[in-house]
Every structure is written in structure tokens, then in C-alpha cells.
N, C-alpha and C positions, 0 to 999 in steps of 0.2 A: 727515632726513625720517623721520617715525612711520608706523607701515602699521596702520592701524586695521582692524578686521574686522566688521563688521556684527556684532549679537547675531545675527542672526535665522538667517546665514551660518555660526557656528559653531554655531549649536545642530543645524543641520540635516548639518553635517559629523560633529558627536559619534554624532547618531544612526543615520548610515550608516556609521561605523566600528563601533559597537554591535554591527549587523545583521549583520556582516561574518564571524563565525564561526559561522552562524547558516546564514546561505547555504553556507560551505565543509562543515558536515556534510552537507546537505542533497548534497550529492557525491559525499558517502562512501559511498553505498547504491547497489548494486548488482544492477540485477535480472537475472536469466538464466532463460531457455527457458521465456518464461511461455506457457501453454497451456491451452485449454478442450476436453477430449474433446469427441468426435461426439455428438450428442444423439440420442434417438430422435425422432419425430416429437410424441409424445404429452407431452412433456419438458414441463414447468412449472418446475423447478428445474434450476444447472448450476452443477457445482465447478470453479475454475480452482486450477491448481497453476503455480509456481513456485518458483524461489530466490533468494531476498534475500541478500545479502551486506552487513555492516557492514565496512566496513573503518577507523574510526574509534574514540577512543582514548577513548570514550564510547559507553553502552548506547544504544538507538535503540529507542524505541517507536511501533507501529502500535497508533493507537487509532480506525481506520476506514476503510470504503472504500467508493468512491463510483462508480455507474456510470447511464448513461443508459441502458440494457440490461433492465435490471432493477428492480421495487418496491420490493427489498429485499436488500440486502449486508451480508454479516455474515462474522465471521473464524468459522470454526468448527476443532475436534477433535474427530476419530474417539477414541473410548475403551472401552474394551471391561469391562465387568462384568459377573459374573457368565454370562459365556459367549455374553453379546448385545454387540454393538457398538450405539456412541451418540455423536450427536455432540451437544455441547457447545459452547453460545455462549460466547463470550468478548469482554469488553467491549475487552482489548489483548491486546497480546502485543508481548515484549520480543525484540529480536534484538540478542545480547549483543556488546560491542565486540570486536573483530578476530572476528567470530564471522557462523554463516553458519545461516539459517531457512532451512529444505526444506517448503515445503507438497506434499505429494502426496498421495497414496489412503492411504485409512488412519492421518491422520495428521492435523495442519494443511491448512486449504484456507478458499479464499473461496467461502462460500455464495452464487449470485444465486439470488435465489426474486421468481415475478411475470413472467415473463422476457417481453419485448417480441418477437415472434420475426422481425416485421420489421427489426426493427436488428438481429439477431443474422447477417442475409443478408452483412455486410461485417466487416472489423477494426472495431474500437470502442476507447475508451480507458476506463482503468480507472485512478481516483487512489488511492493507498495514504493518507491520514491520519497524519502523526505527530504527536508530543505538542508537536511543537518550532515548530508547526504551517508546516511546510515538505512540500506534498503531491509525492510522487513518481506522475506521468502513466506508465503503462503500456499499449501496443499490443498487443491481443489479436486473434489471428487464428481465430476458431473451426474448428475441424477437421471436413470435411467427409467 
């Protein structure tokens, strides 16, 4: 007896096996103490800092992030020229394999600009963007 396999059946198996390391990087990221200082009242814009961990045997790029919070998210750097700091948009950024991203003050950080301040009253979620496009969901607790 032949065991025949549908096309339609293997095609759809090749391209879930495809998908399969695709999903286990998307595992490999690590996020820890993510966090939004206290705003003032007057506040229009708010930095959140964490740290990303790759733990994979491959770079990992953020190329955006996404929030209901906010008009507008963007990765920024603080940089310092000429004796004034400035932050700097950037369209990615790489968090290199077995390697660990620190956004905090002064440094790396997620811009929200626009900010809704009725949604800021609870946690919200925050999606990181990669290039692999497998978005990492973030729980963010604003600091009161």
C-alpha cells in the first residue's frame, strides 16, 4: 500500500517547517526592567528604558516600535557634541548575537511623543519591530 500526500498538504508542511526558526529566534530576546519614569503633568513626551537581551547565534535588529500611548515612537540616542547633548533618531538598531542592548538615560531609549494621557492612567503594551518581522509585545507600567 502507497501513502500518497496531498500537494496541497506538503506544501503547507514545507512552509511551516520554513517558519520554524523564524519563530525560535523570535524567543531568543529577552526583555528585562522595562520602565517609564514619572512624568510631570505638563509632559507631551515620555522615554522608556530597558534591556534587550539576544541570546541567539545571530544579530537581531529593531527596526520600530509601536504603541497605542502615543502619535509617535521612535528609537532615539542621546549624544553629546560639542558640549550640548542631542538625541538622534534612528531608523534601527542592532542588538548583536549572545549580546545585550541597555536603553536608559543618556543613552538609547524609546521616544513616545503625542502621548494620550488617558491611556497612560494603566500598563499598556509596547511592540518592539524586528527586521525578521517577529514583533516582541512589551508590558509597561508607568511610574507614578
Amino acid at each position: 500500500m502507497q501513502f500518497i500526500i496531498p500537494r496541497s498538504i506538503f506544501i503547507f508542511c514545507l512552509m511551516v517547517m520554513a517558519s520554524l526558526p523564524a519563530l525560535a529566534e523570535s524567543q531568543k530576546i529577552l526583555v528585562k526592567d522595562p520602565i517609564m519614569p514619572k512624568l510631570p503633568e505638563v509632559a507631551r513626551t515620555a522615554a522608556i528604558y530597558m534591556t534587550i537581551e539576544n541570546t541567539s547565534d545571530s544579530d537581531a535588529e529593531i527596526i520600530g516600535v509601536k504603541t497605542e500611548v502615543a502619535h509617535h515612537t521612535m528609537i532615539h540616542k542621546t549624544v553629546e557634541k560639542d558640549g550640548l547633548a542631542k538625541m538622534e533618531h534612528l531608523d534601527s538598531v542592532i542588538i548583536p548575537a549572545k549580546g545585550t542592548l541597555e536603553l536608559k538615560r543618556g543613552s538609547y531609549h524609546i521616544m513616545l511623543m503625542g502621548l494620550d494621557k488617558k491611556k497612560l492612567a494603566k500598563p499598556f503594551s509596547l511592540s518592539l519591530m524586528f527586521a525578521n518581522g517577529d514583533p516582541i509585545q512589551v508590558e509597561i507600567t508607568p511610574q507614578r
